[in-house]
Structure formats: C-alpha cells, structure tokens
C-alpha positions in Angstrom: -28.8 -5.3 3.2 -29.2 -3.4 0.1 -33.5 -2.1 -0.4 -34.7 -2.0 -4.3 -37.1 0.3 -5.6 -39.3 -1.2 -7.9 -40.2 1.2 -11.1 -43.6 2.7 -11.0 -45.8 0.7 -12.9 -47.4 3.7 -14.6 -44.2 3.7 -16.3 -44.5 0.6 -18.4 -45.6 1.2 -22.2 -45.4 -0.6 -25.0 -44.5 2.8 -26.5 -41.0 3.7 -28.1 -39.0 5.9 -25.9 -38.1 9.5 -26.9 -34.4 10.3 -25.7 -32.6 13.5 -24.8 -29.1 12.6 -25.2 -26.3 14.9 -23.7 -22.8 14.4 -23.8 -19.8 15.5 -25.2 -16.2 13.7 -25.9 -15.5 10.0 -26.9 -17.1 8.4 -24.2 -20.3 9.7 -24.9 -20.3 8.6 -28.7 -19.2 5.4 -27.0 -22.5 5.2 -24.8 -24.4 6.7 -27.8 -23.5 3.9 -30.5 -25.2 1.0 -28.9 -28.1 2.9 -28.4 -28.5 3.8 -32.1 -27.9 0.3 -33.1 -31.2 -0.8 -30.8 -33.4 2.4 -32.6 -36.2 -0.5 -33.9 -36.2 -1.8 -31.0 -36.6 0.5 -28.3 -36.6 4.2 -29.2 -39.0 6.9 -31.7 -37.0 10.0 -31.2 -34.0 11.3 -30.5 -31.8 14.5 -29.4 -28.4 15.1 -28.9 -27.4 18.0 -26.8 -24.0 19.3 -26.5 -22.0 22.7 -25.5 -21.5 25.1 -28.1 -18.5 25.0 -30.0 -15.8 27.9 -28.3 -12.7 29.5 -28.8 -9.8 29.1 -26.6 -5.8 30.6 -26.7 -5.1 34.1 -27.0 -1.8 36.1 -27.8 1.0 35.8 -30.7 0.0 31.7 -31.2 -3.7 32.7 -32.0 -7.0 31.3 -31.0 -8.3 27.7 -32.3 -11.7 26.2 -32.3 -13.2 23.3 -30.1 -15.7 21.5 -31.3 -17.0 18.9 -28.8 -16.4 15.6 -30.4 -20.1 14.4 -30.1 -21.6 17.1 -32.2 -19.6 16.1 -35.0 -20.3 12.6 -34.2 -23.9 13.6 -34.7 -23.7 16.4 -37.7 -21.3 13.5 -39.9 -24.3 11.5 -39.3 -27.5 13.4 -39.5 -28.4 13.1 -35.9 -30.8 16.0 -34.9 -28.5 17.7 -32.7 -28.9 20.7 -30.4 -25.9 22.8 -28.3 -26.6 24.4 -25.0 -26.2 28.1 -25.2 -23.0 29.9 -22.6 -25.5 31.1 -20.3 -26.4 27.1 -20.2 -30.1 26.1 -19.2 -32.1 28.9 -17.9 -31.8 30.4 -21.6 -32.1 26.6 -23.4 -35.3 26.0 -24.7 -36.4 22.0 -24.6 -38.4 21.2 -27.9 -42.3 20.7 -27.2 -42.3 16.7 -28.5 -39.8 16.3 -25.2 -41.8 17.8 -22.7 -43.6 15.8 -20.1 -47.0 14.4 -21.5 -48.6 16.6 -18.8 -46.7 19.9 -19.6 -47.4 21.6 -23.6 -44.7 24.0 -23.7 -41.6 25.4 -21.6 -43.0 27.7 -19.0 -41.8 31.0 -17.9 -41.7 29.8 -14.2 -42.2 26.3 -13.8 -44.7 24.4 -11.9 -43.1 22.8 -8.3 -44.0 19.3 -9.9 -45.6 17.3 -12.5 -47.6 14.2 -12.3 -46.2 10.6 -13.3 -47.3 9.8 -16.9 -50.1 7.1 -17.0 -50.3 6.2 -20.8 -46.3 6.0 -21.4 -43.1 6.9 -20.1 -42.3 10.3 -20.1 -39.7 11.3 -22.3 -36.0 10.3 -20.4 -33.1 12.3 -20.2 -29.2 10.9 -20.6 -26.1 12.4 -19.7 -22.9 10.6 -20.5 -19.8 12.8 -19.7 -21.7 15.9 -20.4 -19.7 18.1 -18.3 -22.2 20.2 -17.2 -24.1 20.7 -13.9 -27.9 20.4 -14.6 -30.3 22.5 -12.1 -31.9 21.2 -9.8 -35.3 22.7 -10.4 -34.4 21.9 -14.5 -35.0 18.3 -13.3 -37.7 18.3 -11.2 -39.6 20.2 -13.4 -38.9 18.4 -16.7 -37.5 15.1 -15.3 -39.1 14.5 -12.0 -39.2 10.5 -11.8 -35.7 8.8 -11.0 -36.4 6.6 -14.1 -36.2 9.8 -16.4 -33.3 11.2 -15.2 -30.2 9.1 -16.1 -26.5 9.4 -15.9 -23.9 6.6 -17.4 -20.5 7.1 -14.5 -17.3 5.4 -15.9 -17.0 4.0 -12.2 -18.2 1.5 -9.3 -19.8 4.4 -7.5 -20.0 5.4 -5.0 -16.2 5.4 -5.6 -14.3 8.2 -7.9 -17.6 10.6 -8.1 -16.5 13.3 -10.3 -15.1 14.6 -13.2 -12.4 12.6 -13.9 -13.2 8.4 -13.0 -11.2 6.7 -15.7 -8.5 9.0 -14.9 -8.1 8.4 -11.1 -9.2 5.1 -11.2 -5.5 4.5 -13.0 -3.5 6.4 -11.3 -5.0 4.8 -8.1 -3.8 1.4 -9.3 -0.3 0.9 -8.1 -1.9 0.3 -4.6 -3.4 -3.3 -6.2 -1.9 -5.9 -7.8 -5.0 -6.2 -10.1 -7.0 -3.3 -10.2 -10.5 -3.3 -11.6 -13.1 -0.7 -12.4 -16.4 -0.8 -14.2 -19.7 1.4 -15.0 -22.8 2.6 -12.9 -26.5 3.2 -14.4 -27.3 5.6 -12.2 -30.2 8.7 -11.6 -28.9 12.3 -11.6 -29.7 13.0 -7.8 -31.5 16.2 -7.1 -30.3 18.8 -4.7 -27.2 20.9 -4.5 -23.6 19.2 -4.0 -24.8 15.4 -5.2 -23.3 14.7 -7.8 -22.8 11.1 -8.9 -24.7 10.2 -5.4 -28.1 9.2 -7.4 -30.1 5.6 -6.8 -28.3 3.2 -9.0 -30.3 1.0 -12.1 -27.2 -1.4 -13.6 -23.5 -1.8 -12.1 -20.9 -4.1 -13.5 -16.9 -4.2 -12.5 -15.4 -6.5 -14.4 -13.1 -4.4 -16.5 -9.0 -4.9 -15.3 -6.8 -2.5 -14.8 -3.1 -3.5 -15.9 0.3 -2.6 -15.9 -0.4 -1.1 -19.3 -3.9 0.5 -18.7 -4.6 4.3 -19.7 -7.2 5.9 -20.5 -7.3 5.9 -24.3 -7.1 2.1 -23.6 -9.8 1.9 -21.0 -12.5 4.2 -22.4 -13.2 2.5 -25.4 -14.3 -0.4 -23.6 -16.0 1.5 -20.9 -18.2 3.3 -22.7 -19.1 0.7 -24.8 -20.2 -1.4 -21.8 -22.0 1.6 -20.5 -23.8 1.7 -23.3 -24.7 -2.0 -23.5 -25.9 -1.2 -19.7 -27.9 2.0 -20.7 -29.9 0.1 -23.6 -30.9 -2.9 -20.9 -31.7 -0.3 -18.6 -34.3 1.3 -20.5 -35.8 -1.7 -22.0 -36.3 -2.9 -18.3 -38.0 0.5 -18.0 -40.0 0.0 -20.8 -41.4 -2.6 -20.2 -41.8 -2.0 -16.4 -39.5 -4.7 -14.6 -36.9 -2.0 -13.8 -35.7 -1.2 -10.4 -32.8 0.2 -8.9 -31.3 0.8 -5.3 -29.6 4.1 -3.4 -25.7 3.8 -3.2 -24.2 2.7 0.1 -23.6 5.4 2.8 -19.7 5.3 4.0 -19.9 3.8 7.3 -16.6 4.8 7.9 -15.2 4.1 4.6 -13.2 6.7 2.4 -14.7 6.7 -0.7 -12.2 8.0 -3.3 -13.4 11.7 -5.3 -12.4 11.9 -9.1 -11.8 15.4 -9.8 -10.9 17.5 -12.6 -6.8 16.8 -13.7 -5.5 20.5 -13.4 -1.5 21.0 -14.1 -1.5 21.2 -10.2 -2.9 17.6 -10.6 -0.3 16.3 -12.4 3.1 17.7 -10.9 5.6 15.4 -9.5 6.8 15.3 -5.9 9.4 12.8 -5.7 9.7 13.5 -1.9 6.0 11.7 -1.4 5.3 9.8 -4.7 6.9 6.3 -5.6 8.3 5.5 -8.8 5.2 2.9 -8.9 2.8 6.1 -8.2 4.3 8.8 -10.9 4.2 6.1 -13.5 0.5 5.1 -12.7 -0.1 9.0 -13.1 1.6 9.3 -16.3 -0.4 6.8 -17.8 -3.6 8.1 -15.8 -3.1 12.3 -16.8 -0.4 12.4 -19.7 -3.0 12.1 -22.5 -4.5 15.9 -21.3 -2.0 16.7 -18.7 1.2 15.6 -19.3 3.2 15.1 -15.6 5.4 17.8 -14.9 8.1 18.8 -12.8 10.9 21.6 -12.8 15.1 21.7 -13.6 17.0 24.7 -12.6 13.9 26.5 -12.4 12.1 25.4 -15.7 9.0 23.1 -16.1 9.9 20.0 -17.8 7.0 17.8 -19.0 8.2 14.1 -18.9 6.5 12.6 -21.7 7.6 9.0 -21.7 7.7 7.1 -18.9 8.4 3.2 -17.3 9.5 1.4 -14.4 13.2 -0.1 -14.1 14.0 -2.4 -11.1 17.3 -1.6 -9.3 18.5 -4.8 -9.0 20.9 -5.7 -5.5 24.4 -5.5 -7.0 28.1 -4.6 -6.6 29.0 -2.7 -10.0 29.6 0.8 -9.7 26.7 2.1 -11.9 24.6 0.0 -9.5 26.3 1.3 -6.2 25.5 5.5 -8.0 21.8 5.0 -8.6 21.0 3.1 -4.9 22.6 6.6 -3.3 20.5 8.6 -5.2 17.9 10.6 -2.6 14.6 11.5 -3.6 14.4 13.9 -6.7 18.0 12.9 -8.1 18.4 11.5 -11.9 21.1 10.4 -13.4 21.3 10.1 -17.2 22.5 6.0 -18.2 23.8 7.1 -21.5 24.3 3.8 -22.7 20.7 3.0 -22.5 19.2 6.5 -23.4 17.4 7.1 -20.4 17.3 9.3 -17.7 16.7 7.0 -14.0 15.0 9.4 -11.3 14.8 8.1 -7.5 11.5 9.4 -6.2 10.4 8.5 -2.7 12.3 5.7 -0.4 10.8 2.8 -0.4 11.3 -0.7 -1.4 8.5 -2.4 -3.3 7.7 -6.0 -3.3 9.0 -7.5 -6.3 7.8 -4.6 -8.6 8.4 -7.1 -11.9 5.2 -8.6 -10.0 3.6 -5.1 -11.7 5.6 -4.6 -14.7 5.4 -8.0 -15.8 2.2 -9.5 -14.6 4.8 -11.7 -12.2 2.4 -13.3 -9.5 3.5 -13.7 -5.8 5.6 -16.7 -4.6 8.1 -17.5 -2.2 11.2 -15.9 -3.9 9.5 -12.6 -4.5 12.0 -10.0 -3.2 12.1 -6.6 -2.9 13.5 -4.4 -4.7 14.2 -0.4 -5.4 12.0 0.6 -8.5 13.5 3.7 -10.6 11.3 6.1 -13.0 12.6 5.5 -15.7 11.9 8.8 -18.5 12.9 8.6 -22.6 11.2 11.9 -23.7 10.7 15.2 -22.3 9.5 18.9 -23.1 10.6 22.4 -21.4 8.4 24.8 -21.6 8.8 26.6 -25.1 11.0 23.9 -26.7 9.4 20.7 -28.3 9.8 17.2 -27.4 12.9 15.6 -27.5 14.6 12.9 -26.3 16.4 12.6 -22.9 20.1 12.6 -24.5 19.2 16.2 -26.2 18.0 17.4 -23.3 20.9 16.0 -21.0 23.3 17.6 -23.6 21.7 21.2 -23.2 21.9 20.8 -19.0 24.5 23.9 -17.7 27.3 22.7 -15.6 26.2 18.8 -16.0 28.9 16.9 -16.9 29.2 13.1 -17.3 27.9 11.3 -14.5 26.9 13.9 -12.3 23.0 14.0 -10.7 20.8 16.6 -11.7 17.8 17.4 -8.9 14.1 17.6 -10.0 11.8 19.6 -8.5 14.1 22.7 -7.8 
C-alpha cells in the first residue's frame, strides 16, 4: 500500500515562486519551455544554471568548443543565466534573492539546518538533466524541504536511475512487444549514492515505445510532458494541496540502472546479443555512440541498421545465410546490404516487431538477420556497405567475413 506525504502547510502562499533552474542539453529546454509559458501564472523570478562552456579534442584535428545547449537557449532569449564554475559548487555563489527567507547571504560554513518558511515558499530548486551531482550538505543547507528540491527523470522510477533513461529504456525494448516509458516528478534525495531514489510528486507512463523509437524521437515528447508535470507540480505546491510518496523498495525485483553510454557500452557481441537486441541498441546509442564492432582488426562503426527476416526456404542464397554462425556476414550485393547472424535464436514472428504485426495463430518463427547499409572504419568516413565490401582483403564474391575479430 503506497503512504503520501502531505506538503507542509507552511508552504502554501499565494506568492509567485522564484526558480533556480539547472539543466543542460535538449531535454532541459524541453522541461524549461512550459514553464516559461506559465510565468503570469505561477513564477516572479527565474535562474538558469548550467556548466561552463569547455574545450574538448587535442592533437593535429584541434580543439572545438561545447557550449551546453541550454545556455544558448537562455542567452538567444535574455534569460538571466548563470554557469557553474569547474571546481562545481563549493566555489558557486547562489545570488542573495534565492536564498532561504531565513538565511541573508551564502555563509562560509553553513548552518546544519534551516527552518521551514512560514510566510511563502522558499525559493525551489530544478534539475532537469543537469548532469551534475549536487552535495549533499549544498541541499540541506539551501534546499532542506523535499518540496524545494526537485528533479524531472525521463523514466518510471524506480526503473533506469541514471544517467542515460531514454537511452536504455530503448535498447531494453526488444524484450516487449510494446514497450512504454514515461516521466517521474521526483525530490533530489539527500545522502551519498541516491541518486534518482527521492520521494516522488507526479508520475505518468503512457509514452510507447515502437519499432521505430530513438531517442531524438522520444525526447521531444518526454521532456515536454515533464515539463507539463513540473508546472502542475508546483502549482499544487503553491497552493498547498501537493503531496508526494517514497518509490517502492525492490522486494526482490531487479530494477534496471541507466548508466552513462561509453564506446564499451555500445560494442557488439554477436555471440550474446540478438539481431532484435543490436538493432534496439543502435537506435538507443547511435545518435552519441554509434555501435561498433571490429573486421580484421579494425573498429567499424555500423551506422545504419534494420531487421530482415530469414524466411524458411530452399534457394541457395537462403540455404548460405541459415549456416551462418554467430558473427558471420555475408554481403547480398543485389540488395546493397550486408546480412550479419548474431546470436542463435529463433524469434517469434519478428515482423510482429518490425511491422507492428499482432500475435495470432499463424505466427511462426523465424531467424531475424541484422541487416547494416552504412558503415565507418576508424579514420575513413561513412560509406556505404558495397565500398566497404569492395576494399575487404582476400574477400571475394560470396565468401563470409567474421565480425568481432
């Protein structure tokens, strides 16, 4: 039986909130839009905190300059904005109108706690894909009421805590016919090692994973939901009717982590993975970590990816790819593609996942190949799988090249 916790009535006020906003990439301007669009209505004041813009690269191709995506968001558009210096918050100074009503300025070593507000709502922090770890004692000096502490999690926490939600959530979804994920309102916990495990405000999971789903397709949507969520929140909070709940505990169940997509992350190992499980991975990690394998002893990113059904029958180019082991392509020239067999296994009707086919009675299973169109090595650009094919040593026509060697 899940226990609310009602708000603390000291926190209702008639008041306009003031909002410390910290985020980073495209889903926080996703979270951040609906909020400006309710300024009359439920907000005075406003700051936006981000990293600092950095350099990264080094060597004969030169350095190049990231600028988090939210601080231009807020400089094209006036927003008072300000960036978290490298040695992050113990050196970050929060500006005196955001303090707690209790507190007048930043001190040198802060109090152990701060009393609730009575008059109005102390000012509330958001993070939304911020990206950086707040300290604990940061929080329970400046932000010590759950209510003033809030995260939006692209995710139906307490599953995929982490980094990477939207990411993992996809590559998860081969398991499902119909995957679905959503967004959690939560609180940023306090304490060392919980992240993502705070008392939760507003949840919904409505949003559908498909055959098609990847994250440039699925953040839009999320964030802008979290956002909707984020602006209900706080009114409820504002106005005092507000109250949220802690996440479940396990009992026994695996919750599944989200973290960071590393290169490691996204290598292919067609011993273990199914064709169903690369593809979902592709679609999950290629947009920042294109999945990878190696040929003779060179990485090769593969860029462009499906599913193709190996149909039951007797032709010869039929009877080639069906002894193909694990890790074996073969190049169908007349097609243009390059057909990979990745781990044994027969799935149940796999068109019921590349083509939204439901289950019936003549469902039937079948052998699904990865199918790849594009590719990179490592120092070459992209190219199609016929170039690359062509530039193979000592592959000749119809002979199997091995992946992962």
């Amino acid at each position: 039986m899940r226990t609310t916790r009602p708000l603390l009535s000291s926190a209702r006020s008639k008041d306009a909130l003031s909002l410390l906003f910290l985020g980073g990439d495209a889903f926080s301007i996703g979270v951040l839009e609906p909020l400006l669009a309710n300024k009359q209505a439920l907000w005075k004041d406003l700051l936006i905190v981000t990293s600092g813009e950095k350099q990264v690269g080094r060597g004969s191709r030169g350095t190049r300059r990231i600028v988090p995506p939210l601080l231009t968001y807020a400089e094209e558009r006036g927003l008072e904005s300000s960036t978290l210096p490298p040695t992050g918050f113990k050196d970050w100074q929060i500006p005196e109108r955001f303090l707690p009503h209790t507190s007048n300025s930043n001190p040198p070593n802060p109090p152990p706690s701060l009393s609730t507000p009575t008059s109005s709502p102390s000012p509330i922090l958001i993070t939304a894909s911020f990206g950086h770890i707040i300290p604990t004692p940061f929080l329970k000096t400046y932000f010590r009421e759950p209510y003033s502490r809030l995260n939006v999690h692209p995710s139906l926490l307490p599953q995929y805590r982490g980094a990477a939600p939207i990411q993992w959530s996809i590559a998860d979804s081969w398991k499902v016919r119909r995957g679905r994920t959503g967004v959690t309102v939560q609180s940023l916990a306090l304490g060392r090692g919980k992240v993502d495990c705070g008392d939760v405000w507003a949840q919904e999971g409505d949003v559908e994973i498909d055959e098609r789903s990847t994250y440039e397709s699925l953040l839009p949507t999320l964030a802008k939901r979290g956002g909707e969520m984020l602006v209900s929140t706080l009114q409820r909070i504002r106005n005092g009717t507000a109250s949220c709940y802690p996440q479940p505990s396990s009992q026994g169940e695996i919750f599944r982590k989200a973290g960071k997509i590393s290169p490691t992350t996204a290598r292919v190992d067609f011993q273990t993975q199914s064709a169903m499980e690369v593809e979902a991975r592709h679609r999950a990690f290629g947009f920042q970590e294109p999945i990878w394998t190696t040929v003779q002893g060179n990485p090769i990113q593969l860029l462009e990816c499906g599913l193709s059904d190996l149909e039951p029958d007797s032709s010869e180019t039929g009877s080639q790819l069906r002894s193909l082991r694990p890790g074996q392509a073969r190049y169908d020239r007349p097609n243009n593609r390059l057909l990979v067999r990745c781990a044994y296994e027969n799935n149940l009707h796999s068109s019921s996942y590349t083509h939204s086919h439901s289950q019936g009675e003549d469902d039937e299973m079948v052998t699904v190949l990865l199918e790849v169109k594009r590719v990179r090595q490592a120092g070459k650009k992209e190219m199609g799988v016929r170039d690359w094919w062509n530039g193979l040593r000592g592959v000749g026509k119809g002979m199997v090249v091995e992946l992962g060697t």
